[in-house]
N, C-alpha and C positions, 0 to 999 in steps of 0.2 A: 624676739631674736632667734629663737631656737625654732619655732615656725618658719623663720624665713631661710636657717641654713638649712632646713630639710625639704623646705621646696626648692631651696637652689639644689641641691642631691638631685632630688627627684626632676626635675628640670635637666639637669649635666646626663641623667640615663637616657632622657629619648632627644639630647640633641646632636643635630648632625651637623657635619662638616663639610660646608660646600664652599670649592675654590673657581672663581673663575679667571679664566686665562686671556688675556689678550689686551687693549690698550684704545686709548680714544674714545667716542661716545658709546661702543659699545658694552664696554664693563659698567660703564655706569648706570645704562640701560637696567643692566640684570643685576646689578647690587640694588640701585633705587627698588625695583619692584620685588626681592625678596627680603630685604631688610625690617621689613614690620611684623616677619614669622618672628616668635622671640625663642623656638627650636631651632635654630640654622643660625651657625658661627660662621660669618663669610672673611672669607679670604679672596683677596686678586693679585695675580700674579701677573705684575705688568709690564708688558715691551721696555726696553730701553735703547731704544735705535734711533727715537724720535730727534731730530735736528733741525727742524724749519721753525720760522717766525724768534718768539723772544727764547723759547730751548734754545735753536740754534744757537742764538748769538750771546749766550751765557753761557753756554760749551766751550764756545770760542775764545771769549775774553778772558774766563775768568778757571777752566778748566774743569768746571762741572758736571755732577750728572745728568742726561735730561732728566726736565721735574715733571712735563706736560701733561704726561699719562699718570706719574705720581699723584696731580693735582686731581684731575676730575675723578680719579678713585676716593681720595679724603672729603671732596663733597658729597661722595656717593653715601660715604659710612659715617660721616658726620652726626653728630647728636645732636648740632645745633639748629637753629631755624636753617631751613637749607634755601631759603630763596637769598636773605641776605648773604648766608655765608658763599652762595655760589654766587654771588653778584659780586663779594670781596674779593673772592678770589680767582674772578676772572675778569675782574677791572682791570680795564688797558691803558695806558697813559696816552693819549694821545698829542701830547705836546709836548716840547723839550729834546734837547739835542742828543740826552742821552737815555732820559726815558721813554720815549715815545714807541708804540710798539710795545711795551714790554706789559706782560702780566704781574697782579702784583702776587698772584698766588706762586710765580715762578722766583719772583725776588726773596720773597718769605721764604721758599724753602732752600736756595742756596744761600741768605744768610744765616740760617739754621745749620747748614752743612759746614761752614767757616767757623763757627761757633762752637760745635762742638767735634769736629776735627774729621769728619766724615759723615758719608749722605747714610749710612745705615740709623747712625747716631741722631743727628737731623730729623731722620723721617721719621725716628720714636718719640721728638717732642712737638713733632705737628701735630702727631695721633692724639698727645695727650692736649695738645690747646686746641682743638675740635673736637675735643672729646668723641674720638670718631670710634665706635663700635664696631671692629674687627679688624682684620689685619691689611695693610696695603705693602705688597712684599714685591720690591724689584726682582727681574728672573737673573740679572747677574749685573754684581757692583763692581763690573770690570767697563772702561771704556771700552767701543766698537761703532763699527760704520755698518751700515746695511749697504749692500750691493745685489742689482738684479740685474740678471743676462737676457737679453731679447731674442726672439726668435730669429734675429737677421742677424747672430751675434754679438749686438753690441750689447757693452756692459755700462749700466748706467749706477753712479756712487753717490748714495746718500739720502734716508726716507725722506728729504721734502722731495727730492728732482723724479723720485718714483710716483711721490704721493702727490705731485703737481706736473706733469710733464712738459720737458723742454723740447723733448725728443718727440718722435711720432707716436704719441699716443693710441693709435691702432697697431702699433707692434702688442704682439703677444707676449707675455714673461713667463721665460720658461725655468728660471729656479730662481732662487733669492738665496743668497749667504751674510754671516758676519765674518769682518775682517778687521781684527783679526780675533781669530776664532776666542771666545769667551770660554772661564766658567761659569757655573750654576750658581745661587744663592743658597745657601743652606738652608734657609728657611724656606724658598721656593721647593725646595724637594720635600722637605720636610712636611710643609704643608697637604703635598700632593699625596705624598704618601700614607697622611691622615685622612683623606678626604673621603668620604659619603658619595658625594658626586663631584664631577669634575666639568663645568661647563665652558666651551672654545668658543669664542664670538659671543653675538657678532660681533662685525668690523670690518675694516678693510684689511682686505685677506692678508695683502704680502707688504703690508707695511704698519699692522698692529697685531694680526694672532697668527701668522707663520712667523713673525721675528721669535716667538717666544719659542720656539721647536725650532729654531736653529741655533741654539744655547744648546751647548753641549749638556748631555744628561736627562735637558727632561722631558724629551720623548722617551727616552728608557723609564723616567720616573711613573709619564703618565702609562707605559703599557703594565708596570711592574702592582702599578695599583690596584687595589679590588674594588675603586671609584664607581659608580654607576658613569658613564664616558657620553657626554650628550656636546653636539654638533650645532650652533643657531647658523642658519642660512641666510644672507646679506637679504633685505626687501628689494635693494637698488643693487646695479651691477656701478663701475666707478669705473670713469674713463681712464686710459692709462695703467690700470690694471687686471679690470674683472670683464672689459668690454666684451658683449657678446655672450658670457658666459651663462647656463643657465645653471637650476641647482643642480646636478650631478657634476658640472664643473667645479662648482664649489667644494664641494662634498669629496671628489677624484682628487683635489690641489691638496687638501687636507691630509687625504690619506696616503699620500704623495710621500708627506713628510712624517707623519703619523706612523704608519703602515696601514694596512688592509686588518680587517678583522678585529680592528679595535675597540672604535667607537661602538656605543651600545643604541643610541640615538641621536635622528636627526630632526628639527625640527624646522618644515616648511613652511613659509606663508602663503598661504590662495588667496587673498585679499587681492583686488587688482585698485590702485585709486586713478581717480579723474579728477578733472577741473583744471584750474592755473597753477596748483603746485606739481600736480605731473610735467604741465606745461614747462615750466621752470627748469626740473631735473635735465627732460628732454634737449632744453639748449645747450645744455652741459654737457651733451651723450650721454647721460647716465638712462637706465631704463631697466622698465621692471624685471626681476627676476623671474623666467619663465618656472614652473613646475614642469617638466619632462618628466612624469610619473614611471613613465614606461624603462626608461634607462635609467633609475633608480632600483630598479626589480631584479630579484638574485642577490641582494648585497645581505650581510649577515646583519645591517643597522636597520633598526626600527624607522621609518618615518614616521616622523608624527605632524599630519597637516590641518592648518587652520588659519582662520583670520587674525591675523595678527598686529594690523596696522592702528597706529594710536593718529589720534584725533591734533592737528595741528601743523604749523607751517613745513615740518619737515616731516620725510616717509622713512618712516624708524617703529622700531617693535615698540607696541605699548606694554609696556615695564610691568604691569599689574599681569598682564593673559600667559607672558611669558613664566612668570613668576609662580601662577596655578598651573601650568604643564608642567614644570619643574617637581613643584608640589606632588603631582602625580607622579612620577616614574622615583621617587623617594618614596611615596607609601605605598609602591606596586599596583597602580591602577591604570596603569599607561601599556597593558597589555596588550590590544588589539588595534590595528594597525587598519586605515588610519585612526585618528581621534582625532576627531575634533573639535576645535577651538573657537568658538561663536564671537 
């Protein structure tokens, strides 16, 4: 026993605090593939603007918080088998008048939030029936709608009609806000303020990790930190929001809202893929992220470029390569610009 509290000591001096920011597949991305360091205490700090599919209409009925991004964070940090536990808790009912559509990992955690009398309360005994190792922290437990302004002025309300569009999907979005304006989670800051590193994305830009920077405070949190401040760059541009864009747009949206001079890295993919699942994207509009190396040059952010692409039906960062670049600019080996990522 005495053995085991002196390596947990010795363990508590070289571990670090990494938070990441943002909502949808991409936190869960970079929690699955740094959660096997047993040095790195993760935290996510997750959108809550989500409204579309069974969020949406648990919002609606029942006046809840969205759980969507809640949810795939808790299978991220889970302890348990994570095929079954992400199979429960993203069983959908597909039948029935009033469940059909619905998740049940969304119904579990608002009846967890009725139970015990708020989603903060709620969300601390999902943590403990997943036994999920490290924190999953809303960025504010205040209701809000997201709203994004197009370039031809119209304003379009609410993350599914952004993140689906109804509208012309080749307008460009020129700002994104909540309404009405939130605050911060205390533990969201808190976190941030503790953090080692601080990782944004991926995701989709303006409707999972710019919701979380337009939370009053924690752009001020993330500049006020002495975090190492690392940037993931989408693989896929998303129609209706990022169309067109290559990665300095990404990167420029970012720091839009961020400010300039923040971030400390950015991390590109050059992987290009082929075959029937490019095919795929491509009917969708969606399309690969260029690299424009050149208009990334003069910025004070590190690029850091590499292959990044994981193996399987969808074009998403493989969790593990991501996970060893991270690795790197935490133990100061991510010096030299580029690195590359095999």
């Amino acid at each position: 026993m005495l053995f085991t509290g002196n390596l947990y000591i010795i363990l508590s001096t070289y571990m670090k605090n990494i938070v990441v920011i943002g909502g949808g597949t991409g936190v869960f991305t970079v929690l699955s593939g740094l959660k096997h360091n047993p040095l790195y205490k993760l935290s996510a700090v997750v959108s809550m603007a989500d409204d579309g599919g069974s969020t949406g209409q648990l919002r609606e009925e029942f006046g809840v918080l969205p759980a969507g991004d809640i949810r795939r964070a808790l299978i991220a940090l889970s302890g348990s088998d994570k095929k079954i536990m992400s199979e429960l808790f993203n069983f959908r009912f597909e039948n029935g008048k009033t469940l059909a559509g619905h998740s049940l990992g969304n119904l579990l955690l608002m009846a967890l939030e009725k139970i015990t009398g708020n989603f903060q309360k709620g969300l601390k005994e999902a943590v403990n029936i997943l036994n999920v190792d490290g924190e999953v922290i809303p960025v504010t437990l205040e209701s809000t709608r997201l709203y994004a302004e197009l370039e031809n002025g119209e304003v379009i309300k609410g993350e599914s009609n952004i993140d689906v569009p109804k509208h012309d999907g080749n307008m460009r979005i020129v700002k994104i806000y909540l309404k009405p304006e939130v605050n911060p989670n205390s533990d969201a800051i808190r976190a941030i303020r503790l953090a080692d590193a601080i990782v944004l994305g991926p995701g989709d830009l303006y409707t999972s990790v710019l919701p979380n920077l337009s939370v009053k405070g924690i752009t001020e949190a993330i500049k006020a930190s002495k975090a190492k401040k690392i940037y993931v760059v989408n693989i896929m541009t998303k129609f209706g929001e990022t169309n067109g864009y290559k990665a300095s747009d990404f990167l420029n949206a970012v720091e839009k809202y961020l400010g300039s001079n923040v971030l400390d890295y950015c991390i590109v993919n050059t992987q290009k893929p082929t075959g029937n699942v490019l095919k795929r994207y491509l009917l969708e509009h969606d399309k690969i992220v260029e690299y424009d190396r050149q208009s990334m040059k003069g910025k004070k952010v590190k690029i850091i470029e590499g292959r990044y692409l994981r193996r399987g039906q969808f074009l998403r960062h493989d969790p593990d390569k991501l996970a060893k670049t991270i690795t790197s600019i935490l133990d100061g080996e991510a010096k030299d610009v580029p690195l590359m990522v095999a």
